[in-house]
N, C-alpha and C positions, 0 to 999 in steps of 0.2 A: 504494500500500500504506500502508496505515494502523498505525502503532506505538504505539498508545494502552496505556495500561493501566489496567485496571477494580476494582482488587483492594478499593479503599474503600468500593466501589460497597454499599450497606446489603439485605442480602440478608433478615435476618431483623432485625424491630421489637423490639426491648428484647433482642438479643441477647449474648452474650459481649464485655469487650472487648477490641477490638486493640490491636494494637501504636501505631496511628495513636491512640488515644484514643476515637476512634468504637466506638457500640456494633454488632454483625451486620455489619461488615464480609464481603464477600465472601472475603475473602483468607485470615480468620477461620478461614471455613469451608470453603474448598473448597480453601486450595492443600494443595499437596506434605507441607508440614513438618508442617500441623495431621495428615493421615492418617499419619504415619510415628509422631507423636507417640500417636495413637487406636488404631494397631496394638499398641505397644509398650502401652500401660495394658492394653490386651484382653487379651496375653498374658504380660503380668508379665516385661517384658523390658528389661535394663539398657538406660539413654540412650544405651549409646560404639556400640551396634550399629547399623552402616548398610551401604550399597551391595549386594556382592552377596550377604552376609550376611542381612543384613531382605529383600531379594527372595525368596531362597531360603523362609525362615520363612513370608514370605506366602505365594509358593507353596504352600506343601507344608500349609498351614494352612487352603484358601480358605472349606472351609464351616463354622469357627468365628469366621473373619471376616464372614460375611457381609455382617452385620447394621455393622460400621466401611464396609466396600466400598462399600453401597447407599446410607446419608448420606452417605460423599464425595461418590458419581456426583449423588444427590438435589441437593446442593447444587449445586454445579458445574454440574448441567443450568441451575437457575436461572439461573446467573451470567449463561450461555450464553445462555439465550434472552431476557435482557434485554439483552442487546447487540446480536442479532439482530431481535428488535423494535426498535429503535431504528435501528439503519444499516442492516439488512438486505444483510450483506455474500455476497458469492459465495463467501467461504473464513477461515477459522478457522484459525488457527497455534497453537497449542499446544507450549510450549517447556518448560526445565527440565527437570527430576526426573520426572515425567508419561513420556516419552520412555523410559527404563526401566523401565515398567512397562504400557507401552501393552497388550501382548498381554493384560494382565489387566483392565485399564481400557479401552480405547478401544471395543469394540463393545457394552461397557453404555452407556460416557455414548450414544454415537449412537444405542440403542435408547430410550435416556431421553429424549432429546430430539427423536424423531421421536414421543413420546409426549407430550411438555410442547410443543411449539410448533403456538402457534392458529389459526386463521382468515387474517388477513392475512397469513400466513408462510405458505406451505405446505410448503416442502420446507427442508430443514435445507443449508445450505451446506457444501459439503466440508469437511472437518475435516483439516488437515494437521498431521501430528508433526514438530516442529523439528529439524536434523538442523546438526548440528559441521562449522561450516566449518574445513577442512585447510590 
């Protein structure tokens, strides 16, 4: 098992910059904190609201989100399928804040990404949600 992490990885050319200094960072644009922060602009929603409070919000909000939902996942497929092109692993871990939100997320990235992955790749590797060791 592979523990690497991708998040510098330059997903977009002259894009935003991160935290790291680089511009298009992957992590920029696809993790947790940038969608929680793209929800909250979209709906005019103070910073202190989190957990099951902004889930709820998304919830019950999903088709004035859309258009935040679909560049998450748009991005994020990227990130994905450049790491899949490159190691072509049998299985994908996805951890954090993601894991709370999977029922809303997980079966778009997986349709996104049996949509973005090419030729030498033919099937998408399992996609597993990380789960709290006890």
């Amino acid at each position: 098992m592979m523990d690497l992490k991708f998040g510098h990885m330059i997903i977009k050319k002259d894009g935003e910059k991160c935290t790291c200094g680089n511009n298009g960072c992957f992590e920029r644009y696809a993790s947790m904190k940038t969608l929680k922060e793209n929800i909250k602009l979209k709906m005019n929603l103070e910073e202190s609201i989190e957990g099951e409070k902004l889930y709820k919000i998304v919830n019950d909000n999903k088709a004035s989100l859309e258009d935040v939902i679909d560049e998450f996942i748009e991005n994020l497929s990227i990130g994905i399928v450049n790491i899949i092109n490159i190691f072509e692993p049998e299985a994908i871990c996805i951890g954090g804040s993601f894991v709370h939100y999977k029922d809303l997320l997980l079966d778009r990235l997986i349709k996104k990404l049996d949509e973005n992955i090419r030729p030498f790749n033919k099937e998408i590797p399992e996609i597993f949600i990380a789960k709290m060791r006890k």
